[in-house]
C-alpha positions in Angstrom: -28.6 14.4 14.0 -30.0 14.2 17.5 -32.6 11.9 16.7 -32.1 8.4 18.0 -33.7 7.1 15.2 -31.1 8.3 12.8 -27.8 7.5 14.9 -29.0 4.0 15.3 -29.5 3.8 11.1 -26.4 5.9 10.6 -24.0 3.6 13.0 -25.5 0.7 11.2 -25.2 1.8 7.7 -22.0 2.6 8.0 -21.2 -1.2 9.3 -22.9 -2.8 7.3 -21.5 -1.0 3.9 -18.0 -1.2 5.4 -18.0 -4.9 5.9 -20.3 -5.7 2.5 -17.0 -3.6 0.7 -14.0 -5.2 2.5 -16.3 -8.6 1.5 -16.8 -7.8 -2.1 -13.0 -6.6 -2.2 -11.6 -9.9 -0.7 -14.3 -11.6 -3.4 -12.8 -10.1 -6.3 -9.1 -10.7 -5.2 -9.6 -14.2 -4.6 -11.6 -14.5 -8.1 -8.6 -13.1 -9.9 -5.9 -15.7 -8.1 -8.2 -18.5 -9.1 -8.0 -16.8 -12.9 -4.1 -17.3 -12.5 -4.1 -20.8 -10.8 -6.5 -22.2 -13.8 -4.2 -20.2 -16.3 -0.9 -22.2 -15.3 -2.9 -25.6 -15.0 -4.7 -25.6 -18.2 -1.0 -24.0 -19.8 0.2 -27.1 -17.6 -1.4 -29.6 -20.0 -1.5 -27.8 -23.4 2.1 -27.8 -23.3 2.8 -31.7 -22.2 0.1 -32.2 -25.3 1.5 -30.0 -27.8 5.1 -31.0 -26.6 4.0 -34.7 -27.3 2.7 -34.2 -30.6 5.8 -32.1 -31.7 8.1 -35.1 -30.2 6.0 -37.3 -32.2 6.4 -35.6 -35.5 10.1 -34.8 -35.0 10.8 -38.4 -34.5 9.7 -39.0 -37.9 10.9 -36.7 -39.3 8.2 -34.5 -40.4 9.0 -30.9 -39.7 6.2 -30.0 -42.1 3.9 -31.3 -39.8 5.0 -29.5 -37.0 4.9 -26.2 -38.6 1.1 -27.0 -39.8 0.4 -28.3 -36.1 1.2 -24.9 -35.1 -1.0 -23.4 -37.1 -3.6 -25.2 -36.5 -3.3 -24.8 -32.8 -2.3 -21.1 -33.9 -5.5 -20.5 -35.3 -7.0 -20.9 -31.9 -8.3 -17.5 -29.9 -7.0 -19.2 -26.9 -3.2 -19.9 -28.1 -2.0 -16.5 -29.5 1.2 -17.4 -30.5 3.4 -20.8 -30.6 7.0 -21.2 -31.6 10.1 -23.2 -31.5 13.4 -21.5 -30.3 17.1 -22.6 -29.9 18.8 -22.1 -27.2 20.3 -19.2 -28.4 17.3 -17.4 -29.8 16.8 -18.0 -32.6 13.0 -19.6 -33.6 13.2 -23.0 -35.4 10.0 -23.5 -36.4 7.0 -21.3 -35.6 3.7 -20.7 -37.0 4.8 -17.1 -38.5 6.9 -18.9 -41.4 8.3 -15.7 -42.3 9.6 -15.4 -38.2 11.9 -19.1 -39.0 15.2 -17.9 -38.5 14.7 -15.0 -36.6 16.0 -13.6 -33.1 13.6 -13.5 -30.3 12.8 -10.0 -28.6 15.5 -9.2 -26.0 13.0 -9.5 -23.3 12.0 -13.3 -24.3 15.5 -13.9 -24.9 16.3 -12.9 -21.3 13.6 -14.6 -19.4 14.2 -18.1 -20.9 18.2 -17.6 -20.1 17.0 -17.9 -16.3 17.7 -21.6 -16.8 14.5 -22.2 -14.8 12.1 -24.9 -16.6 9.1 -25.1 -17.2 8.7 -21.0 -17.3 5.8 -19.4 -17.2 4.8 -16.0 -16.7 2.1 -13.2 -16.7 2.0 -10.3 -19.2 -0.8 -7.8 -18.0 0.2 -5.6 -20.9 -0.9 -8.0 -23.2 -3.5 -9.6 -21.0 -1.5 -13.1 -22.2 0.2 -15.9 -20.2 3.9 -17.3 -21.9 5.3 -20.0 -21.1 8.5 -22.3 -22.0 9.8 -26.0 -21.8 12.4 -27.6 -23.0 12.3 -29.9 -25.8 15.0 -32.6 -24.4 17.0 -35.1 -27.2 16.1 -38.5 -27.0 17.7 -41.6 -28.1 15.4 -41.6 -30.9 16.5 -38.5 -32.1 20.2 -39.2 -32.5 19.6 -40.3 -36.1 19.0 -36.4 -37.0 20.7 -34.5 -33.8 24.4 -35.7 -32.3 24.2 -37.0 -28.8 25.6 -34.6 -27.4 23.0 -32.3 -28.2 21.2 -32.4 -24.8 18.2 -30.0 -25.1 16.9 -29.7 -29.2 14.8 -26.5 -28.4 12.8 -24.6 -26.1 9.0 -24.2 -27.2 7.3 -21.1 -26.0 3.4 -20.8 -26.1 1.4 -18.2 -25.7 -2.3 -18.0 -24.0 -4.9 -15.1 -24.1 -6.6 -14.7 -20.8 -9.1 -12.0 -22.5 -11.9 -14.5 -22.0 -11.1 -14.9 -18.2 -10.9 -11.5 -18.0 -14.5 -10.5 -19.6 -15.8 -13.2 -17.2 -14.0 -11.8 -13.8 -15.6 -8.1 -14.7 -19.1 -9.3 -15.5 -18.9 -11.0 -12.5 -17.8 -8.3 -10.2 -20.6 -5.9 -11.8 -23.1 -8.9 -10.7 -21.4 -8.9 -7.1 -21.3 -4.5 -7.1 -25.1 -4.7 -8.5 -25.8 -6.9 -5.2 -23.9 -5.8 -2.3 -26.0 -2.2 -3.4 -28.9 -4.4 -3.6 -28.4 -5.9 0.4 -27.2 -2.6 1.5 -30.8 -0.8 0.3 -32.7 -3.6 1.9 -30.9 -4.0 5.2 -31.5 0.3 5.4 -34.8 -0.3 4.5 -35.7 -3.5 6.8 -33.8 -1.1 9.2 -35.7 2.2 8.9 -38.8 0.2 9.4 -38.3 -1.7 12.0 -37.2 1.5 14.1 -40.4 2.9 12.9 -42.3 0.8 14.0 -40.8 -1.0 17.6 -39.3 2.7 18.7 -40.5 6.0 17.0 -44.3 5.4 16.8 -44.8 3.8 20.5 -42.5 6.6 21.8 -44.7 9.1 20.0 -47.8 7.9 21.5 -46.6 7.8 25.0 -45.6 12.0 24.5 -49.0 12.4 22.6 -50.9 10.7 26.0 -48.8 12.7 28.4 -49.3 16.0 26.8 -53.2 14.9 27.1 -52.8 14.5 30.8 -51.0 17.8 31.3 -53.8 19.5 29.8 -56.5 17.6 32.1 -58.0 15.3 30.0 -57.1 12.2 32.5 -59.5 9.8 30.3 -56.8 9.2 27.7 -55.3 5.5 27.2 -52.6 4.1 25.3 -52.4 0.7 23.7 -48.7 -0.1 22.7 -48.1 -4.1 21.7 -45.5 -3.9 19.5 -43.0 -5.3 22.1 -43.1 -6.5 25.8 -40.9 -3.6 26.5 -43.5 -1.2 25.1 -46.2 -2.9 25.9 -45.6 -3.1 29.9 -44.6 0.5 29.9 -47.9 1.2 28.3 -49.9 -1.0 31.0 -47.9 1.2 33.9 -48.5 4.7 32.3 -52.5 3.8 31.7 -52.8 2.3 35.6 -50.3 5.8 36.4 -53.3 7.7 34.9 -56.2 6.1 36.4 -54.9 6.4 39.6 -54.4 9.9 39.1 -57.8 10.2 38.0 -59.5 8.9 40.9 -56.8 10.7 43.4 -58.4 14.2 41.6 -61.8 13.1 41.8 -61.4 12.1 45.7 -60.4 15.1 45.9 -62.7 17.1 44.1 -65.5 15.1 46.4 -64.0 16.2 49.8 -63.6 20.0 49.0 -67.7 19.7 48.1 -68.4 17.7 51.1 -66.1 20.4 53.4 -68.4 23.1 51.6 -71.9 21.7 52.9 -70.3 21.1 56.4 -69.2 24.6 56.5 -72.9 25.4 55.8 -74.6 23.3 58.4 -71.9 24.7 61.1 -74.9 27.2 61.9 -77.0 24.1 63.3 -75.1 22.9 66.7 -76.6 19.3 67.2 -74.8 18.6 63.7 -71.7 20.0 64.3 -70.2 17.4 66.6 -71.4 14.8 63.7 -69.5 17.5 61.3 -66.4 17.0 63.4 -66.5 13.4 63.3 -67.0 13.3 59.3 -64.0 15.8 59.0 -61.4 13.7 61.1 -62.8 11.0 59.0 -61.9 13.1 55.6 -58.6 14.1 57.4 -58.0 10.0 57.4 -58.8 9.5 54.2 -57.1 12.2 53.0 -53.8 11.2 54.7 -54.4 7.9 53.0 -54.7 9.3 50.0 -51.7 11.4 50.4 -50.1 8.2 51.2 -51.6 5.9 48.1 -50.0 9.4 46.7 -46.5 9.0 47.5 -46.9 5.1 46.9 -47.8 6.3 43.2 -45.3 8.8 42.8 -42.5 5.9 43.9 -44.0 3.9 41.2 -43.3 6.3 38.9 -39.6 7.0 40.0 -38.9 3.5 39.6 -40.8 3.6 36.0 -37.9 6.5 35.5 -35.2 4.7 36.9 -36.0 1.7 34.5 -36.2 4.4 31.8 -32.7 5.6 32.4 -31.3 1.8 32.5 -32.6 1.0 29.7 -31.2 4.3 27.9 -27.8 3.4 29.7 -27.5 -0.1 28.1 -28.1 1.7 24.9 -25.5 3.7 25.4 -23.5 1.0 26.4 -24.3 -0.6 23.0 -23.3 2.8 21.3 -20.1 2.7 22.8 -19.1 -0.8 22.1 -20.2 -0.3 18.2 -18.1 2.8 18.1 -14.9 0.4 19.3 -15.7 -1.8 16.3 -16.2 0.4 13.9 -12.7 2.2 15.0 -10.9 -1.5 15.0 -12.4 -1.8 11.6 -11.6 1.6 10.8 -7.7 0.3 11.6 -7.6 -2.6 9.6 -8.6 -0.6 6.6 -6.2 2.2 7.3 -3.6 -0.8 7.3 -5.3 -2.1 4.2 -4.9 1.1 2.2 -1.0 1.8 3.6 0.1 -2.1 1.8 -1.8 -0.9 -1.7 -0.9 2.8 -1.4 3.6 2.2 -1.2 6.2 0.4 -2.1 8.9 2.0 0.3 9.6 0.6 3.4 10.0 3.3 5.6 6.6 5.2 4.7 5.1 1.8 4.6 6.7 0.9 8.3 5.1 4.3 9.6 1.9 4.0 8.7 1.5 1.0 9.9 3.2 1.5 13.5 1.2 5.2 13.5 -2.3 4.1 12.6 -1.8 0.9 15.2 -0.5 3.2 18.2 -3.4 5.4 17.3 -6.1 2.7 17.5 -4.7 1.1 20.6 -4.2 4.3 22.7 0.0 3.0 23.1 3.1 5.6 24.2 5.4 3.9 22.2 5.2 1.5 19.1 7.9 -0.4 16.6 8.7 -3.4 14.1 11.6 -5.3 14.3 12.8 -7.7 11.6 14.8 -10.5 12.1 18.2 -11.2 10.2 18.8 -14.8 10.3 22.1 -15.2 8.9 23.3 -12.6 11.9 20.0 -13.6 14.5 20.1 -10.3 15.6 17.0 -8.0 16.0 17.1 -4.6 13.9 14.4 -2.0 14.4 13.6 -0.4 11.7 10.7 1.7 13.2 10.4 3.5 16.4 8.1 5.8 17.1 6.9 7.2 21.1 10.6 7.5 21.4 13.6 9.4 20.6 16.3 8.5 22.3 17.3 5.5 20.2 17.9 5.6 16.6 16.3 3.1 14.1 19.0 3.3 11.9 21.7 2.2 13.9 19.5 0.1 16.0 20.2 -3.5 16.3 19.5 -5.4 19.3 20.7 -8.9 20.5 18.3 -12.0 20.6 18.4 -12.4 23.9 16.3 -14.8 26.4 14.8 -11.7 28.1 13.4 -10.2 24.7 10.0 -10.2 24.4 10.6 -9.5 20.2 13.0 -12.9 20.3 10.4 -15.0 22.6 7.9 -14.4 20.2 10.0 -15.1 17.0 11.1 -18.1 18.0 7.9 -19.3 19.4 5.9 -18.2 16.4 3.0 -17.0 18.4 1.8 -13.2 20.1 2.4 -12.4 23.4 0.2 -9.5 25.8 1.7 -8.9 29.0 -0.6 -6.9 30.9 1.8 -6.5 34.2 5.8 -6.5 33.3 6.4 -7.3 37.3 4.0 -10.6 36.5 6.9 -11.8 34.2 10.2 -12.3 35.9 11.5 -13.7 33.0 11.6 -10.5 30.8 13.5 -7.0 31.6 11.3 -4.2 32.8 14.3 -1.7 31.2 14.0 -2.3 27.3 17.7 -2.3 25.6 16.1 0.7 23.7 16.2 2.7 27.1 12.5 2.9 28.4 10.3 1.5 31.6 7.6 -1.7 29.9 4.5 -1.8 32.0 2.5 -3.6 29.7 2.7 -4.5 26.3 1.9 -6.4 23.2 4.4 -8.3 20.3 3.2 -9.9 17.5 5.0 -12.4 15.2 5.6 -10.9 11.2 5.2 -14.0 9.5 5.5 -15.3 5.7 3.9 -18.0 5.3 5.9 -20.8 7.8 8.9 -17.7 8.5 8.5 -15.3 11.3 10.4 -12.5 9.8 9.7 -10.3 12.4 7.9 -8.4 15.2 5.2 -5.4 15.8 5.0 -4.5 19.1 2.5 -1.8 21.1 4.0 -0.7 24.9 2.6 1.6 27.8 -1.2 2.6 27.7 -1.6 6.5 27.4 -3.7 6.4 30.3 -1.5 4.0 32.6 -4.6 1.4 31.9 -3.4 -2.4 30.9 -4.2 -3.7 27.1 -6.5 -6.7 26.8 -7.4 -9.9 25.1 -9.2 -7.4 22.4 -6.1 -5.5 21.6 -4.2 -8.9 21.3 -6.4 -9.6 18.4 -6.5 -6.5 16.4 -2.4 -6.6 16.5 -2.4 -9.8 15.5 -4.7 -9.2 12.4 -2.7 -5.9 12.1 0.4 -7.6 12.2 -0.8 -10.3 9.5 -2.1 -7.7 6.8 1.6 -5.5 7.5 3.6 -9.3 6.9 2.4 -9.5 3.6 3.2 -6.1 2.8 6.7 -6.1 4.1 7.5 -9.0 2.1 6.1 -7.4 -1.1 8.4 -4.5 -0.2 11.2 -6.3 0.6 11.0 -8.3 -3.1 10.3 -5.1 -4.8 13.4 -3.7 -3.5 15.4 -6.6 -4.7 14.3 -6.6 -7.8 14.4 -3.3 -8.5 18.3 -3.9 -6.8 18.5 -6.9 -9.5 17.5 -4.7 -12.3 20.4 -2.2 -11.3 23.0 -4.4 -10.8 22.5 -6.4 -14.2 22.6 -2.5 -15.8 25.6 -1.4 -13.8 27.6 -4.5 -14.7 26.7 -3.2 -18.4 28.2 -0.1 -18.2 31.1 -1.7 -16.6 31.9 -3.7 -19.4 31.3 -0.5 -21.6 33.6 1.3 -19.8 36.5 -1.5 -19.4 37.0 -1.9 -22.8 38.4 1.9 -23.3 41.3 2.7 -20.6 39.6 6.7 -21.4 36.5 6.3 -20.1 37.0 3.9 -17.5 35.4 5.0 -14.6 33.8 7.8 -16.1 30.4 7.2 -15.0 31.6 6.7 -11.3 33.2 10.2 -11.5 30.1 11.6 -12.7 27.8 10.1 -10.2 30.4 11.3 -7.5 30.0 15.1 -9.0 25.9 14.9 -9.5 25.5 13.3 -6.0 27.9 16.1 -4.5 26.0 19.1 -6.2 22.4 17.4 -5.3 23.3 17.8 -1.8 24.5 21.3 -1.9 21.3 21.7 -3.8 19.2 20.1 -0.8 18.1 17.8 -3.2 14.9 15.5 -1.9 15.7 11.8 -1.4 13.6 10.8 -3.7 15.0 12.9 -6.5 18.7 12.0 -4.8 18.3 8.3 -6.2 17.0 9.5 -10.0 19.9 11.6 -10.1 22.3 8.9 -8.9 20.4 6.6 -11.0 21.1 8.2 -14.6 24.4 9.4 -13.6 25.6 5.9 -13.4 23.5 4.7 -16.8 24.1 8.0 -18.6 26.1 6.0 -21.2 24.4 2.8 -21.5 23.0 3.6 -24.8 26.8 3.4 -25.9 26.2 -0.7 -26.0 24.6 0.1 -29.6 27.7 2.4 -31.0 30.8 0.6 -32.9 33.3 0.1 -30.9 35.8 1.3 -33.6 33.9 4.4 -33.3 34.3 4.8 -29.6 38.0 4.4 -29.6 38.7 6.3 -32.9 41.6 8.7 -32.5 41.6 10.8 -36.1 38.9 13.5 -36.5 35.6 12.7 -36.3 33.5 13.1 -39.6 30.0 14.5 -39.7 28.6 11.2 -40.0 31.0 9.7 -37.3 29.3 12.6 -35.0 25.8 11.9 -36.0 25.9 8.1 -35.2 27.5 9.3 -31.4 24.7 11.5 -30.7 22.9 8.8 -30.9 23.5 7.0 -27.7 21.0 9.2 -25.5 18.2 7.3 -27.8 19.2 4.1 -27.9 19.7 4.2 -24.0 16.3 5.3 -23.7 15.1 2.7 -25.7 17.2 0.1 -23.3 15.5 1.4 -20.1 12.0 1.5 -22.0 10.9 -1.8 -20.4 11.8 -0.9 -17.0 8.6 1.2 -15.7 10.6 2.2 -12.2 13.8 4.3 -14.6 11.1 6.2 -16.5 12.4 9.3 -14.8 16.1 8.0 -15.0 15.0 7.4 -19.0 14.3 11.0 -19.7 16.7 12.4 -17.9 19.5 10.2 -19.9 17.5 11.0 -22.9 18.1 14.5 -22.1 21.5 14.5 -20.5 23.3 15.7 -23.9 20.9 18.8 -24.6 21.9 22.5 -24.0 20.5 25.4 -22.4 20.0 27.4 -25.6 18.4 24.7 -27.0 21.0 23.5 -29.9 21.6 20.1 -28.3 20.9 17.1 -29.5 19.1 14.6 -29.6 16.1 16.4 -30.1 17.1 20.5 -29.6 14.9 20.7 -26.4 14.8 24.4 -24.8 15.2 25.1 -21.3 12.3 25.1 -20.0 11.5 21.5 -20.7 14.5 20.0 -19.3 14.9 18.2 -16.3 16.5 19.8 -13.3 18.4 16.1 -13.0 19.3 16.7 -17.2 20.6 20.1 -16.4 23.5 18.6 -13.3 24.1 15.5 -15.3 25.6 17.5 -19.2 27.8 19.6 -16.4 29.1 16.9 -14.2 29.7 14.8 -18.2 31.2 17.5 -19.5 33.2 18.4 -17.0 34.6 14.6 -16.4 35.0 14.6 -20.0 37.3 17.4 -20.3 39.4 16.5 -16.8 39.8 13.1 -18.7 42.2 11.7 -21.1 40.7 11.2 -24.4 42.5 9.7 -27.9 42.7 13.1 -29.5 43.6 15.1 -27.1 44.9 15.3 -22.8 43.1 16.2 -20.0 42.3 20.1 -18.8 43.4 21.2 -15.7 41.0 21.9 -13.0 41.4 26.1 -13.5 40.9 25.4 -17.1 37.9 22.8 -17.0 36.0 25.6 -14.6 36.9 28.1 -17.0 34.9 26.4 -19.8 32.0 25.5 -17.6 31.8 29.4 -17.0 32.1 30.4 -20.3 29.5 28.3 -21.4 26.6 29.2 -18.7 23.4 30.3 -20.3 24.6 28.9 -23.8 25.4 24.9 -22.6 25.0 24.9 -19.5 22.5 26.3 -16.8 23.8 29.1 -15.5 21.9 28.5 -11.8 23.9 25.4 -11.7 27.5 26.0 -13.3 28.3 28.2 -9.8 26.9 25.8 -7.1 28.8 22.9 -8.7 32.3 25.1 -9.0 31.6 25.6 -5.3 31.7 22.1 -4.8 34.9 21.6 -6.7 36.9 24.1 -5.3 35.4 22.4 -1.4 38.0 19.9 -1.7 35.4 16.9 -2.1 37.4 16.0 -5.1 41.8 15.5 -6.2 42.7 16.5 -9.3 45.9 15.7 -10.6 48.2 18.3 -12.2 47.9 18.5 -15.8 50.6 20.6 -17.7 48.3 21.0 -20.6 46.8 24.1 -18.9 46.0 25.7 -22.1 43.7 23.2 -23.1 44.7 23.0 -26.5 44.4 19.2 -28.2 47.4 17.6 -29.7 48.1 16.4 -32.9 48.7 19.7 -34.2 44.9 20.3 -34.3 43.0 23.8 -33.3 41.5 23.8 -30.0 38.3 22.7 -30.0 36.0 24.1 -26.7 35.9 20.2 -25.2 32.4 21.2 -22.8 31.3 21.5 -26.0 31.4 18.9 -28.0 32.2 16.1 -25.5 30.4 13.0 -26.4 
């Protein structure tokens, strides 16, 4: 690797295949939108057509037609599926006969209850594109449907985007098969032209000198492959010939010195001698000057050597900044594909950009409208201030709040230049010089990035302005994608938690039940020094434990007799059917199994599906303790609550048969901390009423 030859070709592969990548990258992503844009425009116009037709043919009165209309369009590969639906669900016409009168899938049923029409939206299981209008009642349409009767039914189509699909991954394999193609060419184009403007002139300028060194002064070198090359070649063959003759001059004097020596004997030509020797003495002092004159020449051929081999360097240096700036944006790149936390997300991002522009101290700030106050929500160079606490006035003499509301990046490369902002930032350091760059979605600044203090006390320039701002662009987009995932998946929770709610609020014995549990889980994951990550799963499916109790009769629930064998086997079924609830929400699949499994035992007799220890979920394991343990502190129809003394006394009892036996003593621990109240229950024995045996409640609470 010392070769200049291959650190030149190296440094430039590596460029060119970086930016050939991030170019074939942006290619494909912007091949796939357009794939989605001509999806919703031709679904755009299908629908206004098929709804006209369908209007058409209701108006007279033809529902036959419809029906074969459908399946005409039906038989399409591009329409999959086409149906009418009421607004309740239930499909009107369709080109399935055997689907008339039939409920739509939950999921269809609550996407077109939005209320938001024309809906459309992508299914990349299916690799399909749905979409629903309304079908509104008309005038004309009062003779079969009352006035009243606003909307007559909702049509939904369905569009296979397999075709769009083949075409978008041919066409990548062209655009792969290519860039490989222009990478081996520019290598090779390259390689060759280094070859032949560099390596093979520089090896015939060593081959010549190593000819002079050995005394062969007769050697000349013809180099024209550049003007560089070529003058250098002209100096080194006049550098020769001059050396040449300096020898030979040489070479003639100590002769003519030898026959002077030899005519010394003869007097008359002595004085003559003389003469000719201060003559020689001249010329050789001229020579020894023409000498030095040469040996200048070739200082100055060195010194032009060396500049030209400190420009390259130069050059070397300024491609390495480029390919580290580059090097940046794709670190950024990878941190908004690679998570869809915030915090890791806001890290990265702050880490890789303090990094990259040599900065003491780095942080984003996002804005909150509704308060306009500034909350930092990364801080990093730091640690006197805490992020999570941290929110900060938008005040005149914040740089963050000048650039929000101006919409635009600011460097400051001297903090005494600008009166108009503090030198002392509210977070408690000195600004020398800094940089702040707007976070913006589309026309909304939502925030600010922002780089302070040079490690080496130097200033930032124009340069790092730029590579902030890109930075700062890429990290808007991701934010935003964050911040919607998180809603969402708060959405999805809040829909599910109002679900259990309204299980729970229709029995007075289980109200609250799922709160109680999720206090005990929570409180034993942190004695357990639980993760945070495996904090929320545990919160998660302590709160939905029971949601698969939405598909149980009611009558069943709040039954009060003894429980037949068939009674019991329809119960145990709620751990399945609240699988089966969560299946379509990827982000619970952990929650999912662990409420799929909150009902199994240690031993391996539970139920639903007798799992043994060993393949049960640490989370599965807390939740059937902190459930049973609720269940028997609670009030139930057929029986009153255990007292605390009691309740621990079955959970003991029952370690290494129902419960885990690692786990029973931690979470005793935490209810004898005083965490929890219980009130006194005089039914310390624990036996049920009703004159019935006592039953061991751990066990067989539902």
């Amino acid at each position: 690797m010392k070769s200049l030859k291959v650190k030149i070709l190296g440094l430039i592969t590596i460029i060119v295949v970086t930016i050939l990548v991030i170019a074939a990258f942006l290619s494909f992503r912007q091949n796939a939108e357009l794939i989605r844009n001509l999806a919703d425009h031709n679904t755009t116009v299908i629908i206004e057509t098929i709804k006209s037709s369908v209007i058409n043919a209701m108006r007279s009165g033809h529902s036959e037609e419809v029906r074969e209309l459908f399946k005409k369009i039906r038989s399409s590969n591009f329409i999959t599926d086409i149906r009418v639906v009421s607004e309740s669900g239930v499909i009107i016409n369709s080109a399935e006969e055997e689907e008339i009168g039939q409920m739509l899938p939950a999921s269809d049923l609550k996407l077109i209850r939005k209320g938001t029409f024309p809906l459309k939206e992508y299914n990349s299981t299916k690799k399909v594109y749905d979409s629903y209008t309304r079908i509104m009642n008309t005038p004309d349409c009062y003779g079969c449907h009352p006035s009243t009767q606003s909307v007559l039914g909702i049509m939904e189509i369905e569009l296979s985007l397999a075709n769009l699909d083949a075409l978008v991954a041919k066409e990548r394999k062209t655009v792969t098969a290519s860039t490989f193609i222009i990478i081996c060419l520019i290598i090779i184009t390259i390689s060759l032209f280094l070859i032949h403007y560099v390596d093979r002139p520089i090896q015939q300028l060593i081959s010549s000198m190593q000819k002079v060194e050995g005394g062969d002064f007769d050697c000349t070198t013809t180099i024209s492959s550049s003007k560089e090359m070529s003058l250098l070649s002209d100096k080194f063959n006049r550098m020769v010939e001059r050396l040449k003759g300096m020898v030979e001059s040489a070479i003639s004097h100590e002769r003519e010195l030898a026959r002077a020596q030899e005519k010394l004997a003869h007097h008359r030509e002595i004085h003559t001698m003389n003469h000719r020797l201060e003559d020689q003495l001249k010329e050789i002092e001229n020579l020894n000057v023409s000498l030095e004159e040469r040996i200048e020449e070739i200082e100055e051929a060195n010194y032009k050597i060396a500049d030209l081999a400190g420009e390259l360097e130069d050059k070397n240096t300024n491609l390495e900044k480029a390919v580290t700036r580059l090097s940046t944006l794709y670190k950024v790149g990878l941190a908004i594909n690679s998570t869809m936390e915030s915090k890791p997300l806001f890290d990265l991002v702050v880490k890789t950009t303090m990094d990259t522009l040599e900065a003491q101290i780095g942080y984003i700030m996002l804005h909150d409208r509704q308060r306009n106050v500034l909350k930092v929500t990364t801080l990093l160079g730091h640690d006197t201030f805490s992020p999570e606490k941290g929110e900060l006035e938008m005040k005149p003499s914040s740089v963050s709040a000048w650039v929000i509301n101006n919409g635009k990046p600011r460097l400051i490369t001297d903090i005494h230049e600008t009166p108009e902002f503090d030198r002392m930032s509210a977070m408690g350091y000195e600004r020398k010089t800094l940089i702040c760059a707007p976070l913006k979605t589309k026309d909304e600044t939502i925030g600010t990035i922002t780089v302070v203090n040079k490690i080496d006390n130097s200033v930032f320039t124009n340069e790092d302005l730029d590579l902030l701002t890109t930075i700062a662009a890429q990290a808007s987009i991701a934010i935003k994608n964050v911040q919607l995932y998180e809603e969402q998946q708060k959405t999805y929770m809040n829909t599910i938690h109002a679900l259990v709610s309204a299980i729970e609020a229709s029995d007075s014995y289980t109200r609250g039940h799922s709160e109680r549990v999720t206090r005990y889980c929570m409180e034993l994951a942190k004695k357990l020094d639980m993760p945070p990550e495996r904090l929320k799963i545990i919160e998660r499916a302590a709160v939905l434990h029971d949601i698969g109790k939405i598909g149980i009769d009611l009558s069943l629930l709040h039954k009060e007799g003894r429980l037949t064998p068939e009674d019991i086997r329809e119960l145990q079924q709620h751990p399945v059917i609240g699988m089966k609830i969560l299946e379509p929400i990827e982000f619970l699949s952990d929650v999912r199994l662990c409420i799929g499994q909150h009902h199994e035992r240690f031993d391996g007799k539970g139920y639903p599906n007798n799992v043994s220890a060993d393949q049960l979920l640490l989370e599965s394991r807390m939740l059937a303790i902190a459930d049973s343990f609720d269940a028997m502190t609670s009030d139930r129809p057929y029986r009153k609550a255990l007292s605390l003394d009691v309740a621990i006394k079955e959970l003991v009892d029952n370690a290494g048969t129902q419960f885990d036996p690692d786990l029973v003593q931690p979470f005793v621990e935490v209810l004898r901390s005083g965490k929890f109240s219980f009130a006194a229950i005089s039914a310390n024995d624990g036996t049920q009423e009703y004159g019935q045996p006592r039953v061991p409640i751990c066990i067989s609470a539902a």
